[in-house]
C-alpha positions in Angstrom: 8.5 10.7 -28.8 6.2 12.3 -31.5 3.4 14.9 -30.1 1.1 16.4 -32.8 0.4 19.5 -32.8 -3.5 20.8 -33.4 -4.8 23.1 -35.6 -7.9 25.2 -34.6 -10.2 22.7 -36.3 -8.9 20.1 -34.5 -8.9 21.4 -31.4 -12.9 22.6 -32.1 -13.5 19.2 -32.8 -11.7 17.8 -29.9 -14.0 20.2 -27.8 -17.0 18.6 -29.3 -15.8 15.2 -28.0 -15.1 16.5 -24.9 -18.5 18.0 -24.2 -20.2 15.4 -25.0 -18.1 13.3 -22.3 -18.9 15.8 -20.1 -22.7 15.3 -20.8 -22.3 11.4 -20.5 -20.6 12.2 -17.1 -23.3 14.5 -16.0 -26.0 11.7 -17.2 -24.2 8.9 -15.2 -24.2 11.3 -12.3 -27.9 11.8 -12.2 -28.7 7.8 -11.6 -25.7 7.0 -9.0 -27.4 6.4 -6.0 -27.1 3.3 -2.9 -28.5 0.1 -5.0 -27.5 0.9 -8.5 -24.7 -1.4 -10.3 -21.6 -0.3 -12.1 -22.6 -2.4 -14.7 -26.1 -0.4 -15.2 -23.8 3.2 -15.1 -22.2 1.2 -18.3 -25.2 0.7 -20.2 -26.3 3.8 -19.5 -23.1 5.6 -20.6 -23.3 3.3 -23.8 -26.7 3.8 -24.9 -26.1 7.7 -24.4 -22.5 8.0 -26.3 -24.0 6.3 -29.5 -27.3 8.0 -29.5 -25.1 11.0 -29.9 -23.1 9.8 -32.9 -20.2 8.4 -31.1 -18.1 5.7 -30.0 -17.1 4.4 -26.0 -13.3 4.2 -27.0 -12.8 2.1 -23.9 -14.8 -0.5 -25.3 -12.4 -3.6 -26.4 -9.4 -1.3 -26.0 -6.4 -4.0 -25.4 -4.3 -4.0 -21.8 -0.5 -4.7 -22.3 -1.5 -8.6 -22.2 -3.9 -8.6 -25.2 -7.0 -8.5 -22.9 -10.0 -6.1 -24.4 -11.7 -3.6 -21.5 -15.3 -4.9 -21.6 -16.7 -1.3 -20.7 -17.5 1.9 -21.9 -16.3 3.8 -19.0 -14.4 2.7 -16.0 -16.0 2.1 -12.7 -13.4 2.6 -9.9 -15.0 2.2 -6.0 -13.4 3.1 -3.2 -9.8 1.8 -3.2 -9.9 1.3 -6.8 -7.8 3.7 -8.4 -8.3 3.5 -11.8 -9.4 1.0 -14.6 -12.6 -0.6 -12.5 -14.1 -3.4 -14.6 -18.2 -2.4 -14.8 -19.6 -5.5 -13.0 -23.4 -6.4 -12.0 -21.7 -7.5 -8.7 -20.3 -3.8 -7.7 -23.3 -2.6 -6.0 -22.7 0.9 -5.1 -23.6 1.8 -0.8 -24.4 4.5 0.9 -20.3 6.1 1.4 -18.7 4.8 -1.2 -17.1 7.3 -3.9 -16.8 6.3 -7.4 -14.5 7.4 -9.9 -16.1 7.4 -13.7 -13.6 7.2 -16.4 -15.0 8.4 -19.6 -13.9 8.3 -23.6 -15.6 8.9 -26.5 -14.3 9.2 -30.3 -16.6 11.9 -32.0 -15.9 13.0 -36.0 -12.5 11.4 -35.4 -11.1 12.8 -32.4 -11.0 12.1 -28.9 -12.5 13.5 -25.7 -11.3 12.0 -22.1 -12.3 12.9 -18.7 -13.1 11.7 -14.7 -14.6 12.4 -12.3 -15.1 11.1 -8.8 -18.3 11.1 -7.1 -20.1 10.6 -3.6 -22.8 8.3 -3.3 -25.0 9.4 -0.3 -23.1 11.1 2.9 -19.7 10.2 2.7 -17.3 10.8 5.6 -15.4 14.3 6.1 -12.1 12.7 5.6 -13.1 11.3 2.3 -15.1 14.8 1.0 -11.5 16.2 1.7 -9.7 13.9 -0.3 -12.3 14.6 -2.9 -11.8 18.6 -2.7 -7.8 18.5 -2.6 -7.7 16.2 -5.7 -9.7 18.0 -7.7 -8.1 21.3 -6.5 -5.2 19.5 -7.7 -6.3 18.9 -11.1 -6.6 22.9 -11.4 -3.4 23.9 -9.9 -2.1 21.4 -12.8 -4.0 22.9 -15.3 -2.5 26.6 -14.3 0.9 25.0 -15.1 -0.1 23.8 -18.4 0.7 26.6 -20.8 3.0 27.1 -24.1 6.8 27.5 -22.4 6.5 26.0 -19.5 7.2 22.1 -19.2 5.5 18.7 -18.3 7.8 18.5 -15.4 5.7 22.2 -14.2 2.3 20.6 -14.3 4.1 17.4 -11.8 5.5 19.3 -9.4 2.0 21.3 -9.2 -0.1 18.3 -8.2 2.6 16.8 -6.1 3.4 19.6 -3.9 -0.5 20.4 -3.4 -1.4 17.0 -2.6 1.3 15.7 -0.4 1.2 18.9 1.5 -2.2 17.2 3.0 -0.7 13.9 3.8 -1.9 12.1 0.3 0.1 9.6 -1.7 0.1 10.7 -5.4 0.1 7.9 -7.8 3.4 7.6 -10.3 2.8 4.5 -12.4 -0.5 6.2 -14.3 -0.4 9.4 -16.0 -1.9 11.5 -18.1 -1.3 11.4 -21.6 -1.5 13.4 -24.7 -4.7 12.8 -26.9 -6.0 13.4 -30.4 -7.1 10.8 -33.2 -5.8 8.7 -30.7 -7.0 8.1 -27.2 -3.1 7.8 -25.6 -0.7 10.1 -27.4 2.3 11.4 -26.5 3.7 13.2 -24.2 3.1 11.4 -21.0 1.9 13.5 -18.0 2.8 12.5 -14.8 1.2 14.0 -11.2 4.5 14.3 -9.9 7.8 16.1 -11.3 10.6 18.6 -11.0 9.6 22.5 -12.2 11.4 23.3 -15.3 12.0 19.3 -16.0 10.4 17.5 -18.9 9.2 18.2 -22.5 8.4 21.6 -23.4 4.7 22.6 -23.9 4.4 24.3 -27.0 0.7 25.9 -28.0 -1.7 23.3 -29.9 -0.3 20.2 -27.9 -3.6 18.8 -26.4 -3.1 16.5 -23.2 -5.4 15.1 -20.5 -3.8 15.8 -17.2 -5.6 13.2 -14.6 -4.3 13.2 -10.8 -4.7 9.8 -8.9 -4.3 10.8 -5.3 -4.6 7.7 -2.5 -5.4 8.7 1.2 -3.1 6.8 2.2 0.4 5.4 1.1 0.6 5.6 -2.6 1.8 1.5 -3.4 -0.7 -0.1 -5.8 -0.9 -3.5 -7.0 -3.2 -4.9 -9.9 -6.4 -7.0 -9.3 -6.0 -10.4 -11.1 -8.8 -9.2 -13.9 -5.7 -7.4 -15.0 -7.1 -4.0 -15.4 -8.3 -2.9 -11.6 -5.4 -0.9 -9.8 -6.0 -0.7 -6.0 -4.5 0.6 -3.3 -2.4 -1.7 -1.3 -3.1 -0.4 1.8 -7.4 -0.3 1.0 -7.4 3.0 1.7 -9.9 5.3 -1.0 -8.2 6.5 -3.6 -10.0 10.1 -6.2 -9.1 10.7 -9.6 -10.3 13.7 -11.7 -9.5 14.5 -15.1 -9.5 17.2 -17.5 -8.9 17.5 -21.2 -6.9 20.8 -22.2 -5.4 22.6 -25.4 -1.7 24.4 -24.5 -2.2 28.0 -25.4 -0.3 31.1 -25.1 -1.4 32.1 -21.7 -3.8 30.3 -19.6 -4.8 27.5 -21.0 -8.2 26.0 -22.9 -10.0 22.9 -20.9 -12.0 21.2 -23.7 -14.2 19.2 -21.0 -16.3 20.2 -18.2 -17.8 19.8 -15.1 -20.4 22.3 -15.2 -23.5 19.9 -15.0 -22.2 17.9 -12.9 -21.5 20.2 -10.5 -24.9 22.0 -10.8 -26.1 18.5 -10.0 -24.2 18.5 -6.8 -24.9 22.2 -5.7 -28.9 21.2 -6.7 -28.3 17.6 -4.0 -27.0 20.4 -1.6 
């Protein structure tokens, strides 16, 4: 295992990247609505990542069996838990929640967040699963600084989640990033405290929790990148970018439009 460590620099210019994933997020958020098509959300998310100097790093990024991701971000409704395929079939319905999975590559580094989001009036049950998995996210996030180990920021989202009954995903994690998208160290939502690799200050990592409603089994969709629950139940997934600091630690994306956005629907 080889985790780089970032200087300053880096980690200001990782911030850039991650802003402006937070802006393509925010911009994706302001045109989901009962009608629209995943694939639209794509070419929206395109169009707005290179008008601001940088790449979809999704885009022709190769599965374990050679196939390229035709999207710039991932599209994941309902029961899909991560890696959605953008399709002009997906037409998104009043109730469904969507889970946009966004990278960019910005002046050489990388920026990668998620965020799940209700389209319409979506059921109680659902708004819950929402709310606990993004609380989750946070509680992992608390975990995540220099001494304190991967296993810390597992155990966090484990114990939260299946405390309210929800299956928490093991076979995606989170990941380090940097120059490149997936680095070193993994991050898993589950874990021992005290167990893992120790976080030392200037690691960067994406911590992402994949909570299902129901049981936690998946199985992949024969496009070979959709994961889905195996019972159908919906599935959230929020994601964060973060630098390991002394002390509490530095998230590099944001939410802040976004959530304006929500609280302005409200």
């Amino acid at each position: 295992m080889k985790v780089f460590l970032k200087t300053e620099d880096e980690i200001e210019l990782m911030r850039r990247a991650n802003q402006l994933v937070g802006a393509t997020l925010a911009e994706i958020g302001r045109r989901i609505k009962p009608g629209v098509t995943t694939l639209s959300l794509d070419r929206i998310a395109e169009e707005f990542i290179r008008d601001n100097g940088a790449v979809p790093t999704f885009k022709n990024f190769p599965n374990p069996y050679g196939d390229p991701f035709t999207g710039s971000i991932c599209t994941s409704v309902n029961e899909v838990v991560a890696h959605g395929i953008p399709s002009d079939r997906t037409i998104l319905k009043e109730g469904d929640i969507i889970s946009v999975d966004c990278g960019v590559l910005l002046d050489g580094f990388n920026g990668d967040s998620c965020y799940t989001f209700c389209i319409g009036e979506v059921s109680d049950e659902v708004r819950k699963l929402l709310k606990t998995t993004k609380e989750s996210l946070y509680k992992g996030i608390e975990q995540a600084q220099m001494g304190k180990h991967v296993g810390d920021i597992g155990a966090a989202v484990q114990d939260y989640c299946e405390a309210e009954g929800y299956g928490v995903v093991r076979e995606l994690t989170g990941h380090g990033i940097g120059r490149e998208m997936h680095e070193d160290p993994p991050i898993p939502n589950y874990g021992s405290r005290g167990n893992g690799l120790m976080l030392k200050s200037g690691m960067c990592i994406a911590i992402e929790p994949m909570i299902t409603m129901g049981n936690r089994s998946i199985w992949m969709l024969q496009d070979k990148w959709g994961i889905v629950t195996r019972d159908g139940k919906p599935a959230a997934h929020f994601e964060h970018t973060i630098a390991i600091r002394r002390g509490k630690a530095d998230i590099l994306s944001t939410f802040e439009e976004i959530e304006q956005q929500e609280k302005d629907l409200n």
